[in-house]
C-alpha positions in Angstrom: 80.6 108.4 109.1 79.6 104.4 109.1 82.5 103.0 108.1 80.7 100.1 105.9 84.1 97.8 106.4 84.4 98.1 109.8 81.1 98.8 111.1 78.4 97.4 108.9 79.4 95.0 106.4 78.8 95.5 102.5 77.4 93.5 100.0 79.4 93.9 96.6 78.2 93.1 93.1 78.5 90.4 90.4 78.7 86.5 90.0 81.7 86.5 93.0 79.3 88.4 95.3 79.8 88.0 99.1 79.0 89.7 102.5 81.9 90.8 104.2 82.9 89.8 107.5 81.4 91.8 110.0 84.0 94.4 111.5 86.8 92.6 109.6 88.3 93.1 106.2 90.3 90.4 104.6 93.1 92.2 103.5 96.1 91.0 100.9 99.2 92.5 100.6 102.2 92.2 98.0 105.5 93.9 98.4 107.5 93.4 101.5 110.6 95.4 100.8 111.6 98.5 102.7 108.2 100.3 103.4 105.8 96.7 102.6 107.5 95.1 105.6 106.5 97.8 107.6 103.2 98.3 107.0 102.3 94.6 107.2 104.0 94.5 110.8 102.0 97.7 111.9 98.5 96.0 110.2 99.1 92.2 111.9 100.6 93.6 115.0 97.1 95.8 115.1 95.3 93.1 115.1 93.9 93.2 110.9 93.7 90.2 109.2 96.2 90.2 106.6 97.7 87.7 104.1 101.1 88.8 102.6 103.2 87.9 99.7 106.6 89.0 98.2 109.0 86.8 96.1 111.2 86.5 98.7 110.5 83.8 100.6 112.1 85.1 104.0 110.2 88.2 103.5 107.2 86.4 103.8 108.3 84.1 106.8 108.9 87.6 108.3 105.6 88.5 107.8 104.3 85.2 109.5 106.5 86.2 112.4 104.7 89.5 112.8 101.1 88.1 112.8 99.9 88.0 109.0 99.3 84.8 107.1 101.6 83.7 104.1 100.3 83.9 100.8 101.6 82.3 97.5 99.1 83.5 94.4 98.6 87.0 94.3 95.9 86.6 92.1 94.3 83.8 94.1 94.9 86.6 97.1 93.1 89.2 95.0 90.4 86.8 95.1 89.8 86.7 98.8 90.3 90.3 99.5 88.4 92.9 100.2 91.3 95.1 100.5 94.1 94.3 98.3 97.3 96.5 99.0 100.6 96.7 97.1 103.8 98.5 97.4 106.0 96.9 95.0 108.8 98.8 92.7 107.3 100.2 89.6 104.1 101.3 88.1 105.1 98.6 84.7 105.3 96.1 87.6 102.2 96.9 89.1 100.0 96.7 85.6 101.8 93.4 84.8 100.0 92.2 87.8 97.1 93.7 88.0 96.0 93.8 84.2 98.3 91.6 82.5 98.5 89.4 84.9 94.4 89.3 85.7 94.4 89.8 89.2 91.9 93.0 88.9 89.7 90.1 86.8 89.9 87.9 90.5 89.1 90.7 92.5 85.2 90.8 93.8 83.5 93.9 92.7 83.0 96.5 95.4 86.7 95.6 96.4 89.4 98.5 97.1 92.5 98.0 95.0 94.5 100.3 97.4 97.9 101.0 95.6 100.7 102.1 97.9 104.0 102.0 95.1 105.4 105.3 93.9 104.4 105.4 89.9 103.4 108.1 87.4 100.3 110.2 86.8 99.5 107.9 83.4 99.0 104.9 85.7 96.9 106.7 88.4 94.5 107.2 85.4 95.1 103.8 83.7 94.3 101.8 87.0 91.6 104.1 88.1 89.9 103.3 84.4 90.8 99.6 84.7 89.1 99.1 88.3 86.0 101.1 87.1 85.6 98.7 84.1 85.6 95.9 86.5 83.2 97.2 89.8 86.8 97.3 91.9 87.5 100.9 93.5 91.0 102.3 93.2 92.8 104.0 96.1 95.9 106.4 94.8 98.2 106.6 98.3 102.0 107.3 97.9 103.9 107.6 100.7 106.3 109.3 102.3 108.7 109.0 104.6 111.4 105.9 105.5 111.5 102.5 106.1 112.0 103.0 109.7 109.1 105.5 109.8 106.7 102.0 108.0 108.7 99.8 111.0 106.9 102.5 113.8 103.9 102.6 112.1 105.2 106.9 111.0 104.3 106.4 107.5 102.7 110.1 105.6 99.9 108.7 103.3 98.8 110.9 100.7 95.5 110.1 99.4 93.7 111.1 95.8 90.5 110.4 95.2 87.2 110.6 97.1 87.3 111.7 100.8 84.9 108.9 101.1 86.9 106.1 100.6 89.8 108.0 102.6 87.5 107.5 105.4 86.4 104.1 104.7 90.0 103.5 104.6 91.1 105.2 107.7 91.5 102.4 110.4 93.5 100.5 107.7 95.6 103.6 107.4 95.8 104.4 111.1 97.5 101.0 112.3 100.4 102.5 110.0 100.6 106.3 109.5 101.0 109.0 111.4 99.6 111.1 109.1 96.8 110.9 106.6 96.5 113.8 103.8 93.9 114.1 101.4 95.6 116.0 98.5 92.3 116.6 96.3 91.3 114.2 93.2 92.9 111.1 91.8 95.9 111.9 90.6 97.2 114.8 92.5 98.4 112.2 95.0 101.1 110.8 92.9 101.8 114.3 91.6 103.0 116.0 95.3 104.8 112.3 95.5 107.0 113.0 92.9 107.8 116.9 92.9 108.4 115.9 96.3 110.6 113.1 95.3 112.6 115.0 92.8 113.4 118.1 95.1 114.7 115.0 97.8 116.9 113.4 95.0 118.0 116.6 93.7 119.2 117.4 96.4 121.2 114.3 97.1 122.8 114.5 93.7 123.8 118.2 94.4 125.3 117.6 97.5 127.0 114.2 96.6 128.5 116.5 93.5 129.7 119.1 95.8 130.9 116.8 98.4 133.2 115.0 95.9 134.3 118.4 95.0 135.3 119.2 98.0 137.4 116.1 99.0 138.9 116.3 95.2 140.3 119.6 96.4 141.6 118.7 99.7 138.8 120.2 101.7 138.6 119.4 105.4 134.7 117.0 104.9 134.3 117.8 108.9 133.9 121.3 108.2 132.4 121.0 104.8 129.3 119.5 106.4 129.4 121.5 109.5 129.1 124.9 107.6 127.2 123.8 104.8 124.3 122.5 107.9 124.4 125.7 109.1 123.4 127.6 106.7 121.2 128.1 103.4 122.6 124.7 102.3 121.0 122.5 104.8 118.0 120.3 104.0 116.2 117.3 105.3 118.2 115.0 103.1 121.3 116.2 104.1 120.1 116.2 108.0 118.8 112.2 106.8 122.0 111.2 104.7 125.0 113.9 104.6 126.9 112.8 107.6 126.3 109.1 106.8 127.7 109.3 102.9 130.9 110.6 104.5 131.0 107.8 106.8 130.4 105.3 103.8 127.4 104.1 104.9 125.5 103.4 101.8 122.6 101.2 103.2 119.6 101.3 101.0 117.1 102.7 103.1 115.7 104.1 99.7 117.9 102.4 96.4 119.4 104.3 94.0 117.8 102.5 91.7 114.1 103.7 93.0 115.8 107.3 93.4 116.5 107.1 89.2 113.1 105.3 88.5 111.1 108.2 90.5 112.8 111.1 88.6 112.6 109.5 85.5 108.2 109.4 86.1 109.0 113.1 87.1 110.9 114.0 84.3 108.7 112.3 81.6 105.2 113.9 83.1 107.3 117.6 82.7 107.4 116.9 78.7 103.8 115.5 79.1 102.9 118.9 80.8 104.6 120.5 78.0 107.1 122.1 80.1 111.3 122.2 79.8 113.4 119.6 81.9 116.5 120.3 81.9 117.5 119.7 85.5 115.2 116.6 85.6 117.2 115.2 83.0 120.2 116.5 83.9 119.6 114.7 87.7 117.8 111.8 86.3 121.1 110.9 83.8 123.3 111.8 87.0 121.3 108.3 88.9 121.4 106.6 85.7 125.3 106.6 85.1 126.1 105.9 89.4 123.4 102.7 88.3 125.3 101.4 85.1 128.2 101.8 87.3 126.9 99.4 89.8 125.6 101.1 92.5 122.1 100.7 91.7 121.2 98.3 94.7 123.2 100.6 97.5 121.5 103.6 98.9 120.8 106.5 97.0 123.7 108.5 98.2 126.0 105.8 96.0 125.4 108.7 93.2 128.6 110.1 94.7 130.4 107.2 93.8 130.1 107.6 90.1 132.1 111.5 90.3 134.6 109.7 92.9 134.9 107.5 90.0 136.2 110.1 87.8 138.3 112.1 90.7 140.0 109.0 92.0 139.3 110.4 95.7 136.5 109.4 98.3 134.5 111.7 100.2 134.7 110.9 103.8 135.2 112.3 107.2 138.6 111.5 108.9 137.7 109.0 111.2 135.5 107.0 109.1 
């Protein structure tokens, strides 16, 4: 397939029309937290031309360091761009940009508004409607993975939407994922994102609440993990963050704070769906109370603080 960005060259519509560069997108990119910083590295490092902004100023110096140009005005970005990404921290955040904020208004029609942050199925339909209004073309692509997966360029996207644009898309993609999955129509991206998100969480928050069980009761925490690894307890979240919450290392490679705002998009689209949430809102209150305790900014395995709270006794291997 011609890949009308990187091969051809496109014309796009309307008063701010103007030919692309040939075999070169401009591309503008706000977020440069965790998985942001990543993917800019991987996109400048790969030689795309890429102007990046975040409201940290040393984020953005970073950037500069890896190759991109620094940007200031997101919505004067959006105005340059062919290709304006974002990964920033909630889908109210992105429409205060985007909408609110008139940066979709900047953007030149024919122009992707490729949309990386983790948000709810009622924004995947508001932004999709907004870009159509406007001649802009709107790329649903969650991710998954961990901010030293974005670092290595081992990102999963999951795309919704036309396979099409996945494909125009593709060498943008490829500089930073390992793998590219094309889910089925707009919206069932963000969908897969968050069961996905909520099973990872849950599982945090029922391992945290059984490992402050444990070391309430005396257990020895080197053979609580040990057994509970080997056998039907053992997940990928365990394998990623068990042995390191009973170390006390709490770094927030994902925040409890974005742990609590995905399950709180996953438990509101279950009432939308119509359907009971009692774990949902059982887990999503169980993030909320570690957060108004003040843990919000650690990692997301700070929810066991909140029961060591209430049992007076820390979780942790001997020799940590």
């Amino acid at each position: 397939m011609c890949d009308p960005f990187f091969e051809a060259g496109i014309e796009t519509g309307g008063s701010d029309d103007r030919e692309l560069r040939m075999g070169e997108p401009r591309i503008a990119f706000v977020g440069l937290g965790g998985m942001g910083r990543g993917l800019v590295k991987n996109m400048a490092g790969k030689g795309l031309a890429v102007t990046a902004y975040d409201i940290r100023r040393t984020a953005v110096d970073e950037a500069v360091s890896f190759g991109a140009v620094a940007g200031s005005d997101p919505v004067a970005m959006a105005a340059e761009a062919d290709i304006f990404g974002i990964c920033i921290t909630t889908a109210e955040a992105v429409q205060d940009l985007a909408i609110r904020g008139g940066l979709l208004d900047a953007m030149p029609k024919g122009a992707v508004f490729l949309d990386h942050t983790t948000v709810s199925p009622s924004h995947v339909d508001l932004m999709r409607e907004a870009c159509a209004a406007r001649g802009l073309r709107y790329c649903e692509a969650p991710m998954t993975r961990t901010p030293a997966h974005a670092d290595r360029g081992e990102v999963n996207v999951l795309f919704g939407g036309d396979a099409e644009l996945m494909e125009e898309l593709r060498p943008v993609f490829d500089t930073y994922a390992e793998n590219i999955f094309h889910v089925g129509p707009a919206g069932h991206a963000i969908r897969l994102k968050l069961i996905h998100n909520y099973i990872a969480f849950a599982n945090v928050a029922t391992f945290c609440e059984g490992f402050a069980l444990a070391a309430r009761e005396g257990l020895d925490m080197t053979k609580v993990i040990g057994i509970i690894s080997a056998a039907g307890g053992k997940s990928g979240m365990m394998d990623l963050y068990g042995e390191l919450t009973l170390k006390r290392d709490f770094t927030p490679h994902m925040s409890l704070a974005n742990a609590q705002k995905d399950v709180r998009y996953y438990a509101e689209w279950l009432t939308d769906a119509g359907l009971p949430g009692f774990m949902a809102t059982s887990v999503h209150q169980t993030y909320a109370l570690a957060s108004i305790m003040g843990h919000a900014d650690e990692g997301c395995t700070a929810v066991i603080k909140a029961y060591e709270e209430l049992t007076g006794v820390e979780a942790r291997l001997p020799d940590a």
